[in-house]
C-alpha positions as a Python dict, from the first residue, in 0.01 Angstrom:
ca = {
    (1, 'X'): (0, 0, 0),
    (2, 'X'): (93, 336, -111),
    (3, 'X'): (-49, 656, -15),
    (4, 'X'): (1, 1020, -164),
    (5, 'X'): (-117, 1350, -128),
    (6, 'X'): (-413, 1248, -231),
    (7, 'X'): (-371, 901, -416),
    (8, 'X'): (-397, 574, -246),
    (9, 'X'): (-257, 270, -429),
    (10, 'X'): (-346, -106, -323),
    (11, 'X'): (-85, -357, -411),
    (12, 'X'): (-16, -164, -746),
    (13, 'X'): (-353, -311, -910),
    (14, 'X'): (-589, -28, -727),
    (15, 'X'): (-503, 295, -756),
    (16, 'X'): (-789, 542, -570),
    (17, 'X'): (-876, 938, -496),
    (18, 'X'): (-910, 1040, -159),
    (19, 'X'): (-1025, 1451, -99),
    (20, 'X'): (-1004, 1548, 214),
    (21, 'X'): (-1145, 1951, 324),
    (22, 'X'): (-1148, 2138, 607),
    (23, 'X'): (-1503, 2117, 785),
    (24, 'X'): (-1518, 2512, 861),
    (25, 'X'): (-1876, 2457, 1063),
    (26, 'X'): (-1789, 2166, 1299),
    (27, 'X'): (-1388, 2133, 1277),
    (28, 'X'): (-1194, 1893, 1196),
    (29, 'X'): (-1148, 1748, 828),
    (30, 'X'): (-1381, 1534, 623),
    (31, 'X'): (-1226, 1308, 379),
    (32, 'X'): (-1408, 1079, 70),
    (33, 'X'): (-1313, 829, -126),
    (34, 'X'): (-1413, 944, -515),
    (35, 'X'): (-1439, 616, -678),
    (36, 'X'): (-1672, 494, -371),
    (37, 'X'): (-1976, 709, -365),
    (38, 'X'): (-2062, 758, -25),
    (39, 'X'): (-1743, 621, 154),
    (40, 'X'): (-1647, 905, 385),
    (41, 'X'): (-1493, 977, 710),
    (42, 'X'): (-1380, 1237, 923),
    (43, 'X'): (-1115, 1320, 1164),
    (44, 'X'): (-955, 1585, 1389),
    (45, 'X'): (-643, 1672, 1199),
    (46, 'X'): (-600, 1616, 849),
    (47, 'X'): (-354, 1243, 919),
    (48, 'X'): (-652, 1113, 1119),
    (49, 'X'): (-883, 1196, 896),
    (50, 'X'): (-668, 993, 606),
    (51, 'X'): (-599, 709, 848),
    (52, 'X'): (-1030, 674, 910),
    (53, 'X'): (-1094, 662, 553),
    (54, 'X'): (-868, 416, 467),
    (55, 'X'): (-994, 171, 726),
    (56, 'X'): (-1335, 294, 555),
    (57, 'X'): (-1225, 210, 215),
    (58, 'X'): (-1138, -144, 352),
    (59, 'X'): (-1448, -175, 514),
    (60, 'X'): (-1658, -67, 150),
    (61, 'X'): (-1417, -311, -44),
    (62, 'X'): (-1450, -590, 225),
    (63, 'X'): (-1864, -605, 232),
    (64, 'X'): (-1804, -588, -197),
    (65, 'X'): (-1624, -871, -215),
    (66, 'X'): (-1887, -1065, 77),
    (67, 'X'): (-2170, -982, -114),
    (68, 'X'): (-1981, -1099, -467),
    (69, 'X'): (-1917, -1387, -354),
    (70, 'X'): (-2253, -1481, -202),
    (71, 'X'): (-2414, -1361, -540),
    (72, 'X'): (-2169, -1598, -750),
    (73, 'X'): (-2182, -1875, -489),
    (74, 'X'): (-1818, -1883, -470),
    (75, 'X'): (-1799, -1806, -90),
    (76, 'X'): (-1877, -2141, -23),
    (77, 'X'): (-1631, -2282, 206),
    (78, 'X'): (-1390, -2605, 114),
    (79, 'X'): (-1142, -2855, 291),
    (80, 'X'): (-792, -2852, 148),
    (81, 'X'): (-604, -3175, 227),
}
């Protein structure tokens, strides 16, 4: 994982935009994900704010890939020997 100014990269094969403002009425700083509508956090300073929405983002592309694999029925769990 790579992060940027505003860029965060996922094992080279995910690249995504992260905006982060200033939230002038309550404080603090409000950061989105761009390519996840509706992913957002928020946090004190401006690193904790970054540091929130990435767990978010993980959290977005973590129920994705549950409700994927329920829908293609490859969830299903198997015994290796």
């Amino acid at each position: 994982m790579r992060i940027s100014e505003d860029r965060l990269e996922l094992s080279g094969a995910l690249e995504l935009s992260i905006e982060i403002e200033e939230d002038e009425l309550d404080g603090g700083y409000v950061a989105s994900c761009l390519e996840l509508p509706g992913c957002m956090s928020q946090g004190e300073t401006r690193e904790e704010a970054l540091h929130n929405i990435i767990d978010a983002i993980g959290g977005v592309l973590e129920a994705r890939l549950e409700d994927q694999l329920r829908s293609t029925g490859n969830g299903r769990k198997r015994e290796v020997v």
